[in-house]
C-alpha positions as CSV (number, residue, x, y, z in Angstrom):
1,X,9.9,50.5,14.2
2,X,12.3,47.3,15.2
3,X,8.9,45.9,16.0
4,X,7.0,46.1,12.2
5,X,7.4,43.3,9.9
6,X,9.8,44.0,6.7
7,X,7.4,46.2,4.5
8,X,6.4,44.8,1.1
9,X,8.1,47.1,-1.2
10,X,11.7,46.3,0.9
11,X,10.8,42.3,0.7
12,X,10.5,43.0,-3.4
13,X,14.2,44.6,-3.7
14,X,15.5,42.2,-1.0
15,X,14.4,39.0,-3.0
16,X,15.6,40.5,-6.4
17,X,19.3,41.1,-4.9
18,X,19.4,38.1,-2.5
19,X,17.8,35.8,-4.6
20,X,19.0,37.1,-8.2
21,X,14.8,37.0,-8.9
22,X,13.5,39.2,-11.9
23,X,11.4,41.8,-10.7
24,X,8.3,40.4,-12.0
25,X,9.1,37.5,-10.0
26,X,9.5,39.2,-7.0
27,X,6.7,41.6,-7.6
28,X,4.2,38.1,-7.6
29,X,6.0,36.6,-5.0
30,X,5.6,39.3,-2.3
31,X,2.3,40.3,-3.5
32,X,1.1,37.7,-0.5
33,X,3.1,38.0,2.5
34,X,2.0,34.0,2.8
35,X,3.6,33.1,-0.4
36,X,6.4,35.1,0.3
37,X,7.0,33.1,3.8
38,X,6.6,29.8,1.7
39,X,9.1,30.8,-1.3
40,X,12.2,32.0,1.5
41,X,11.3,28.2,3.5
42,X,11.7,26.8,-0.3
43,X,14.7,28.4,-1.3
44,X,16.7,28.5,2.1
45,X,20.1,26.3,0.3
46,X,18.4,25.8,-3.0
47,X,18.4,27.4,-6.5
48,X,16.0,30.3,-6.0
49,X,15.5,30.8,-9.5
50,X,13.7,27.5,-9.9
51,X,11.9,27.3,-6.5
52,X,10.3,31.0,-7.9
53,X,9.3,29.4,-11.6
54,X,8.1,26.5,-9.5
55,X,5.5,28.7,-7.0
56,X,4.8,31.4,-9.6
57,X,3.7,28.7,-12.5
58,X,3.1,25.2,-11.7
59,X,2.0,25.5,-7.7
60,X,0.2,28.7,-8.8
61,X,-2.1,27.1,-11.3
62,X,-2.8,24.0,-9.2
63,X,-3.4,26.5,-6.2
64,X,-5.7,28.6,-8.8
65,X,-7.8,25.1,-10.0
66,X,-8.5,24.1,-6.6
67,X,-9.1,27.4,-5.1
68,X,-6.5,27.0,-2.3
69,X,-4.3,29.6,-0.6
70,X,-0.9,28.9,-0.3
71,X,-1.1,28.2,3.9
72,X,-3.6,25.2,2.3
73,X,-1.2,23.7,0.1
74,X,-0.2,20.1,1.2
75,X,3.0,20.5,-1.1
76,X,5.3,21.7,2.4
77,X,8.2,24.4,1.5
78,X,10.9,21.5,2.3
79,X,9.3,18.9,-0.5
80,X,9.1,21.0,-3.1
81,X,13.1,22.1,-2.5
82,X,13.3,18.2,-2.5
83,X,11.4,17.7,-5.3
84,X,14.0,20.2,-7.1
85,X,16.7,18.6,-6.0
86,X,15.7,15.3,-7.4
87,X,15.2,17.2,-10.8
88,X,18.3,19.3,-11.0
89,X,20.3,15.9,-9.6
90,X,19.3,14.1,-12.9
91,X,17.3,12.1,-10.7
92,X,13.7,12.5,-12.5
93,X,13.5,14.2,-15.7
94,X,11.6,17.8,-15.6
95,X,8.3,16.4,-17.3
96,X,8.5,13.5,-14.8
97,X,9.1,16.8,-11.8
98,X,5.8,18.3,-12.8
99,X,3.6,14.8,-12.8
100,X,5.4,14.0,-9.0
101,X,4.8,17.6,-8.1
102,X,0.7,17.1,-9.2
103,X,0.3,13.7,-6.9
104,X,2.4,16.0,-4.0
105,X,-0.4,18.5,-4.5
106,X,-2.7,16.0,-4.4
107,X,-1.5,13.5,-1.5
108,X,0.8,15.5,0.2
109,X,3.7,12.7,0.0
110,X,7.0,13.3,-0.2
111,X,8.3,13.4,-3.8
112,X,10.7,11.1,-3.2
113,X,7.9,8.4,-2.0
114,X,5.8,9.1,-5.1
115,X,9.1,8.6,-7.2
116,X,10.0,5.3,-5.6
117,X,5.9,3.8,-5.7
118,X,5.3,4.3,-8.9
119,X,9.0,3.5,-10.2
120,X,10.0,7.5,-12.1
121,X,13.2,7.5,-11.7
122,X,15.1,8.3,-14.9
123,X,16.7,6.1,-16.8
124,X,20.6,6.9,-17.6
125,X,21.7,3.7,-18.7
126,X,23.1,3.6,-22.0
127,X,22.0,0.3,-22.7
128,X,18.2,0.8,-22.3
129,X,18.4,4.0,-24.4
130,X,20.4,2.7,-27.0
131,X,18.1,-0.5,-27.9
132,X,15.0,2.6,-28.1
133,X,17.3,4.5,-30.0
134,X,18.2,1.9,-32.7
135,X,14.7,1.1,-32.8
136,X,13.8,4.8,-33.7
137,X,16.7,4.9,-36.4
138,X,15.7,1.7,-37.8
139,X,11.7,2.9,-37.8
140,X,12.4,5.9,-39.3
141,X,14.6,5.4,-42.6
142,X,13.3,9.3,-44.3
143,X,14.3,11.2,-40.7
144,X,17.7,9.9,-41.1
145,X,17.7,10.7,-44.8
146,X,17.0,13.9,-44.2
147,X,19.2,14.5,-41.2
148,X,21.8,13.1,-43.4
149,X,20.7,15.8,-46.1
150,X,21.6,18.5,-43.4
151,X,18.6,19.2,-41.8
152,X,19.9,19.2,-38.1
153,X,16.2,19.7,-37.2
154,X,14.9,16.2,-38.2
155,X,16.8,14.7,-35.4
156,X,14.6,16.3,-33.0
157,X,11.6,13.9,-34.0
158,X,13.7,10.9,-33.4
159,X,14.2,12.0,-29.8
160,X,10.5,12.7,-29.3
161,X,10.1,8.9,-30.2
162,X,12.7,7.7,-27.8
163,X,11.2,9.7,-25.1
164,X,7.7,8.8,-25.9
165,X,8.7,4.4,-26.0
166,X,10.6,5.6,-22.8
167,X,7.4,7.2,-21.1
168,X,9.4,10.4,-20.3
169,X,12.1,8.8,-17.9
170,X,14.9,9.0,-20.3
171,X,17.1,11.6,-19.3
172,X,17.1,14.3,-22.5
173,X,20.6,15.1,-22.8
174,X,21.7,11.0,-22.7
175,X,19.1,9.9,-25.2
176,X,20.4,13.0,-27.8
177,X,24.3,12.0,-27.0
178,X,23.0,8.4,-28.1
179,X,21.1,9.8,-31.0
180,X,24.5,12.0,-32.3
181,X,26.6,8.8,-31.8
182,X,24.1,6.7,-34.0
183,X,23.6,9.0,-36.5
184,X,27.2,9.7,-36.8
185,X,28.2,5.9,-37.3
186,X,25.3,5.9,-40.3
C-alpha cells in the first residue's frame, strides 16, 4: 500500500486544500498524472492560483494547437514560476506575460532572456507615461468632455490609447493613477 502512487481522487482534494485550487481546477489538473507532476514543480513557493490559470488556459491551448503532451513542453516547470514572478513583480505587464510565455513555448528560453532581447520590460516611469498621457488628453477633447460630464466610463478609452502608443509595456495601474491626476487638474 506504502508502495502505490497517491490515487487520483486523493491528489484532487489534496490540491484543492493545499493549494486553495477550485475544484474544477483541480479536477483538470489531476486528470493527467503528467500535468499534475508539472503543476506541483510550478507551484513549489509560488502563487498556485496563477500557476493553475496559467497550465489550465494559456499552456493548455498552446499544448492543444501543437498537439504536444505536457512531458513535450519546452516551457520547464521552473520558467513558467519565473515567468510569474516577473508578472506579479510589476516586472512585465500580464499582456506582455502571455506574448513571453508564447516565444518560451516556442524556443524554450528562459522568460527572462526573451524579456531582456527584445526590450519588454514595463515601463513605470512617470515621465514616459505622462508625455503619452497628455498626448491622449490633448487628442481627445469629447472623452474628457464627457468624463467631465460624469461618465466615469470614458476614461477607460483614454487608457486604451496610452497602452496602445506604449505597445502594452505601461504598467495599468500607473498609467490610470496618471490619467485620474490629469483629469483632475482639467
Amino acid at each position: 500500500r506504502a508502495a502505490l502512487p497517491e490515487l487520483p481522487d486523493a491528489k484532487l482534494g489534496r490540491f484543492v486544500t493545499q493549494y486553495g485550487l477550485r475544484p474544477y481546477d483541480a479536477a483538470v489538473l489531476t486528470a493527467s498524472r503528467p500535468v499534475a507532476d508539472y503543476f506541483e514543480a510550478a507551484a513549489a513557493g509560488a502563487d498556485a492560483r496563477a500557476i493553475a490559470n496559467y497550465v489550465t488556459g494559456d499552456l493548455a491551448r498552446l499544448l492543444n494547437a501543437s498537439g504536444q503532451e505536457i512531458t513535450d513542453c519546452k516551457v520547464t516547470a521552473p520558467n513558467l514560476r519565473d515567468l510569474l514572478a516577473l508578472r506579479d513583480g510589476g516586472k512585465i505587464t500580464n499582456s506582455t506575460a502571455k506574448a513571453v510565455l508564447e516565444e518560451m513555448f516556442q524556443t524554450g528560453l528562459t522568460a527572462q532572456a526573451i524579456v531582456d532581447a527584445k526590450g519588454l520590460a514595463a515601463v513605470s516611469d512617470d515621465s514616459a507615461i505622462t508625455a503619452e498621457v497628455d498626448k491622449a488628453i490633448a487628442a481627445n477633447p469629447d472623452i474628457v468632455a464627457k468624463f467631465k460630464a460624469g461618465n466615469e466610463k470614458s476614461k477607460n478609452a483614454l487608457t486604451g490609447q496610452v497602452m496602445k502608443a506604449m505597445k502594452g509595456q505601461a504598467r495599468p495601474d500607473v498609467v490610470n493613477r496618471l490619467i485620474d491626476e490629469r483629469l483632475a487638474a482639467l
